[in-house]
N, C-alpha and C positions, 0 to 999 in steps of 0.2 A: 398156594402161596404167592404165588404171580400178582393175584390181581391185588390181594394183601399190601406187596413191597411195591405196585404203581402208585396205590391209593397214599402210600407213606411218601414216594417221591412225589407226588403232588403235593399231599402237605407240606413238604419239607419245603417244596419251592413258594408255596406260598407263603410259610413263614418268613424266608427269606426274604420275598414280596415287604410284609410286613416290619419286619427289620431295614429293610433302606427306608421307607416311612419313616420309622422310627429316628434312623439316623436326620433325617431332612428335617425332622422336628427340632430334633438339639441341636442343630446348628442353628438353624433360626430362633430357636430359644436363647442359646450360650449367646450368637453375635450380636442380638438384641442386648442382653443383659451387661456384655463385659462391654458395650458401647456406649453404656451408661454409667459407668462406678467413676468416679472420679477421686475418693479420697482411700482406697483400700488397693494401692497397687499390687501386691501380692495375690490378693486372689483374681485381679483382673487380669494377670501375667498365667495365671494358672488354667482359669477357664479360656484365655488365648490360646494353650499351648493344648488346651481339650478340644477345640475346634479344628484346630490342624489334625487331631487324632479322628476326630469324628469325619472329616471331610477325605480320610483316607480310609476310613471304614465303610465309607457308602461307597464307595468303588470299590472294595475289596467285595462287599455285597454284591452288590453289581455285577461285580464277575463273577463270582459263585450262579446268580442267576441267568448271567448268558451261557456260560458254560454247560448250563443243564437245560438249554433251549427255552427258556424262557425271558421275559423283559421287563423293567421294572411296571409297578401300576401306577400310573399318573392321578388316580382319582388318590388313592393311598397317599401318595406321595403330597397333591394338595392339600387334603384332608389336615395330615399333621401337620403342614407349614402352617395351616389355615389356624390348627389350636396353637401352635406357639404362638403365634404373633397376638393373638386374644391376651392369651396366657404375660405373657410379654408386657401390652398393652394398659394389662390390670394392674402391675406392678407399680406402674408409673406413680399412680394413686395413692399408693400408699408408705405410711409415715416411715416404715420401716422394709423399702425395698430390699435392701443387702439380706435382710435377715431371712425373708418369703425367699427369696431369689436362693439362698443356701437349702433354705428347707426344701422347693419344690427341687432343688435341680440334685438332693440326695435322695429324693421320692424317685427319680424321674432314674439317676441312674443305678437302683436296686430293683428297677424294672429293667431295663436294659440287661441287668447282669441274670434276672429271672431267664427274660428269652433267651439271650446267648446261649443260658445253661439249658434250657429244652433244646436247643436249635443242635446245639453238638452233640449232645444225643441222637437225636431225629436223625442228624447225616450220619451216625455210626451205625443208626441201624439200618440205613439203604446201604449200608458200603462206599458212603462218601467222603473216604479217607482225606480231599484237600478242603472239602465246604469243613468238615469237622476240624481242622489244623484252620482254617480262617476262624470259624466261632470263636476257635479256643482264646486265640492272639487278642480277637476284640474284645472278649471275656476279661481276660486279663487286662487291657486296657480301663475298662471300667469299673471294673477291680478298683486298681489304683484309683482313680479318678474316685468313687466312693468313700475310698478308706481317708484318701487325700479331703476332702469334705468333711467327716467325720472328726480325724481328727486334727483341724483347723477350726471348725465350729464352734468350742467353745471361747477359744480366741479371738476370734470375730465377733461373737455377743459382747466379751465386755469391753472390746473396743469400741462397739457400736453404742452398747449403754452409757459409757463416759464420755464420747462424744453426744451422746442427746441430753446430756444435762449441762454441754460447755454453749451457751449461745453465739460463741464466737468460730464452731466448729457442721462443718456439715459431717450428719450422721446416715441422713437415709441412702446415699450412694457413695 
């Protein structure tokens, strides 16, 4: 059973590896995108206030993984800046950024709340009662952050739709 519960704390730290990735991605996703909307203040005040969450999630990661002697991975860590910013980039292009920009970023955080939910698992079963009570909290954060998308997004369509038929109104951001 020993080498069983190493082989799980190894995954467990690399998932968390994995997860500050993750988080270093949506930040550079979210501050790309909420530096761009200019006519939808509400959701740019929202995905604001998700970036202050995420940029205390990647240290709460962070220290989950010093604590368990390891350090974050920089190759990881570029990686996902390296896809947001593509991700980011492709947006720009099109007619209907706001709308991409809702869609990817409710894809993006129902994978977020995927991992969390493996990842607290994982620490409950090495015995890592404080990484498991961090999961949970950033779990719950993207929780909200999901449901908050959800249910906003049909409100944001037909705003966006009546503004793309007023010529006098910008609709893509």
């Amino acid at each position: 059973m020993e080498s069983d519960t190493s082989k799980a704390a190894e995954h467990l730290l690399d998932w968390l590896r994995d997860a500050h990735a993750m988080e270093e991605q949506a930040e550079t996703m979210l501050t790309s995108l909420a530096g761009r909307i200019e006519t939808y203040p509400e959701v740019k005040q929202r995905i604001e206030r998700h970036i202050v969450e995420t940029r205390e999630q990647q240290r709460l990661v962070r220290g989950c993984i010093e604590r368990l002697g390891g350090d974050t991975s920089m190759f990881k860590d570029l990686t996902g800046k390296m896809m947001a910013t593509f991700q980011a980039f492709s947006g720009v292009f099109a007619s209907d950024e706001i709308m991409k920009g809702a869609m990817f970023s409710y894809a993006f955080e129902n994978l977020e709340i995927a991992a969390y939910s493996q990842l607290v698992e994982a620490a409950k079963f090495v015995g890592d009662a404080e990484t498991a009570a961090v999961c949970e909290r950033i779990l719950q954060e993207e929780r909200a952050m999901a449901q908050w998308i959800e249910h906003n997004t049909p409100g944001l369509m037909r705003q966006f739709l009546m503004r793309a038929d007023d010529p006098e109104s910008q609709a893509k951001r």
